[in-house]
N, C-alpha and C positions, 0 to 999 in steps of 0.2 A: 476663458479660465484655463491655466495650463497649470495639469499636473507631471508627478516625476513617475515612472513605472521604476520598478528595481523586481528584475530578473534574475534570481539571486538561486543559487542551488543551496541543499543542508549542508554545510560545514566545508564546503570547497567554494572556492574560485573558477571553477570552470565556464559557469555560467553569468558572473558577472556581468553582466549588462547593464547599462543604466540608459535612458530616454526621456526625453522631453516632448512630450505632445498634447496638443489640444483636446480635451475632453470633447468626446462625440457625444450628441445628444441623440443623434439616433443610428441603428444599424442596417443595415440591408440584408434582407438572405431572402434569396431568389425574388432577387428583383423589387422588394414590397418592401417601403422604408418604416423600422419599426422602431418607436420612442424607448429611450434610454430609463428605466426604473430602477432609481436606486433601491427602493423593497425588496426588489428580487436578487438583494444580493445580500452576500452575509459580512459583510466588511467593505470599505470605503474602496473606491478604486485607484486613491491615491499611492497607495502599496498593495502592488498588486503582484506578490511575492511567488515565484515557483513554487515553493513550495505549496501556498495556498491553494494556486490550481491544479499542483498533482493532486491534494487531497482532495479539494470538489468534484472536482471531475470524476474520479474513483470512486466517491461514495453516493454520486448520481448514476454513475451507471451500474451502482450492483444493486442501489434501494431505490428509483424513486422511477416515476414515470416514464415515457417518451418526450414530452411536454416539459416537464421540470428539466431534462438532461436538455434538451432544445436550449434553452433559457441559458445553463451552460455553458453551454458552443458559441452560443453567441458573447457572455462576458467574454469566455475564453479569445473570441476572435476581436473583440474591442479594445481588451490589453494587447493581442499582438497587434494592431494597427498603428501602436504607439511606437513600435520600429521602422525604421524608414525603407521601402518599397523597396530600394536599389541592396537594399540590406538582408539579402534570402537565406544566408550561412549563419547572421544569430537567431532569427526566425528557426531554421531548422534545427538548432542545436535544444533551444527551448520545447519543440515539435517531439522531438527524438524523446528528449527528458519525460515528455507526457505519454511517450509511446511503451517506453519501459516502464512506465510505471504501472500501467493497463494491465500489462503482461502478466506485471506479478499478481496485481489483482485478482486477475482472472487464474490464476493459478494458485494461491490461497484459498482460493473459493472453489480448489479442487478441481478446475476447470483447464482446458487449454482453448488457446484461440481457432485451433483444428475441428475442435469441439463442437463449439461455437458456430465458428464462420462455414465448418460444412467441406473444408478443403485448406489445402494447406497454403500457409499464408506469411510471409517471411513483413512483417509492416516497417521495423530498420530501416531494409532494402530499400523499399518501395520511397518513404521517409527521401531518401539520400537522392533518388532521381527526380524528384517532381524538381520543377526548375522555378516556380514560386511559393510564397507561402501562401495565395489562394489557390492552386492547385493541394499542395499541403495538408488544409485547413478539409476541404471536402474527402480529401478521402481520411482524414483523423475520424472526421463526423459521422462517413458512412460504418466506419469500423463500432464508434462510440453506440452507436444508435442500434447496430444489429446484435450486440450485445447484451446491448440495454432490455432490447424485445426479448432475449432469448433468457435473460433474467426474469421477466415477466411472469414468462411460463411457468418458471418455477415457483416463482415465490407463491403461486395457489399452497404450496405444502408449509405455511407456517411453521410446523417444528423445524423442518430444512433451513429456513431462514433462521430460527434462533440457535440452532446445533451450530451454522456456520458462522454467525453473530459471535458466540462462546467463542468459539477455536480461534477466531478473528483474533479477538481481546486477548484469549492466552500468549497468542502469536506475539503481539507489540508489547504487552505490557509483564510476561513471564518476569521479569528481573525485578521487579517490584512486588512489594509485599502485601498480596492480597489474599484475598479466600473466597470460598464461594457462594458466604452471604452476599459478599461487595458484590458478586455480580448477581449473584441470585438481585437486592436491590437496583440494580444499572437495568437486568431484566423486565423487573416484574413478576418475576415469577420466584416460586418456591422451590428451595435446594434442592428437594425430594423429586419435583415435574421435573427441573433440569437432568439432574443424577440419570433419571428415568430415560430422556431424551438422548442424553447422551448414550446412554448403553445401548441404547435401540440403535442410534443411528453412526455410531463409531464403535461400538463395543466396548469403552473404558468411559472410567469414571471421571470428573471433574478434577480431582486429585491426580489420576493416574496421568492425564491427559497435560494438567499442567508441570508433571515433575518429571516429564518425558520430554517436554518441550528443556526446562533446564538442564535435565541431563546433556541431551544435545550440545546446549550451548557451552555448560562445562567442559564437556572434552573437546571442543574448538578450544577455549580457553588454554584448555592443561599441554594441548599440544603446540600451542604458535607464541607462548610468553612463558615467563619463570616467576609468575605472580605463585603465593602462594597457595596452599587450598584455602585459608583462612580468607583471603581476599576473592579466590575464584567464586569461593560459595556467598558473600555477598553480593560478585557481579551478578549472580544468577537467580537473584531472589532470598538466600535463605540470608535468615538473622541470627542462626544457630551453625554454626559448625561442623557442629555432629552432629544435628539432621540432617545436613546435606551430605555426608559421609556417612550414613545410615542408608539415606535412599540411591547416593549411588552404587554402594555394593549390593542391593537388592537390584539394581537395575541390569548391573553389567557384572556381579561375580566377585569383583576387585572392589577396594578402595581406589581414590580419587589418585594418589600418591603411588601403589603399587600400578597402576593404570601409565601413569606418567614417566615410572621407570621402563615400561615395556615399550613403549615408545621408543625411549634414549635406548635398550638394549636392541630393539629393531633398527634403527635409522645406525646405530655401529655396526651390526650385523650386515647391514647393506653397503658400508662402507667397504 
């Protein structure tokens, strides 16, 4: 049976790839040939999209097992065998892609890979000299896996895992219009244990935490385009105007608008 892989990055062309290769039924890691289960996977391996495996792979190794992140590695290295051997530079381009994505992982999650690995660790680097993609692949896996262990340890503190679960979602989903029942629901838990959690373990509230996150992204906004504030404060969640220009002179002193003049009077000043 031959399927198609499509190696595709979010919203670029860089990583285009496309491949034709015969479905393996079974994989090897260290030596011991292990059979092919499509159960163990969350989607067909027909389209087996970068994006897909930046997201598996990151959300195996900050939640789940040693065993399940195993399970991982190995799809992960069944859709790279779909590129051809003599083929190490789109191999590594895809490799890199999964290595930055780690990174940031582990660094939303308040973490550095210094942290982590016990020493410092440049993986890019390392990425760019290995001269195959099974050289490649083994040291992705040693990095994935001590991670994974070192996530372990922590997740004994439940509330850790669900403070960092929260900040996660405010992180990706801030420009959309939520609140804290939706996640208090997505949780499980009640706004009040949240609220609670949070204060204890960042000091700000649910609220605070998410309108800190869009302020942020507003003043990116207000400084690198000439959208207005009317449209700034939609990219960043609000569906009100004047709450978002409520909360950001509570945040920063200024309106959204006198903020964006001080900029243009800076960047002349510097001229």
């Amino acid at each position: 049976m031959t399927r198609t892989y499509h190696f595709l990055n979010k919203g670029t062309t860089f990583y285009n790839l496309n491949y034709v290769a015969r479905m393996p039924t079974t994989a090897s890691r260290n030596g011991e040939s292990l059979p092919f289960d499509d159960r163990n996977t969350h989607k067909s391996y027909e389209y087996a999209t970068l994006f897909e495996l930046e997201e598996r792979l990151c959300s195996t190794i900050m939640r789940s097992t040693v065993k399940k992140l195993q399970s991982t590695l190995d799809y992960i290295k069944l859709c790279m065998d779909a590129i051809q051997p003599e083929d190490t530079s789109a191999a590594r381009r895809v490799y890199l892609h999964l290595t930055h994505a780690i990174i940031r992982t582990v660094y939303k999650a308040g973490f550095t890979l210094r942290d982590m690995m016990e020493c410092d660790i440049d993986p890019c680097a390392s990425v760019e000299q290995f001269a195959t993609k099974q050289e490649i692949h083994r040291y992705l896996e040693e990095i994935c896996l001590h991670i994974c262990k070192h996530m372990l340890a922590l997740r004994v503190d439940k509330n850790q895992r669900i403070v960092w679960e929260i900040k996660s979602y405010i992180d990706e989903h801030f420009n959309q219009d939520f609140g804290l029942e939706h996640v208090s629901e997505l949780m499980k838990c009640s706004s009040t244990y949240i609220n609670r959690l949070l204060k204890q373990y960042t000091g700000s509230t649910f609220y605070n935490l998410l309108t800190a996150r869009r302020i942020v992204s507003s003043k990116q906004l207000l400084s690198l385009n000439d959208w207005t504030v009317c449209q700034i404060s939609n990219k960043v969640g609000y569906n009100n105007v004047h709450s978002f220009i409520r909360a950001f002179k509570r945040s920063e002193g200024i309106t959204p608008g006198q903020y964006r003049d001080l900029l243009l009077y800076n960047a002349l000043e510097l001229e």
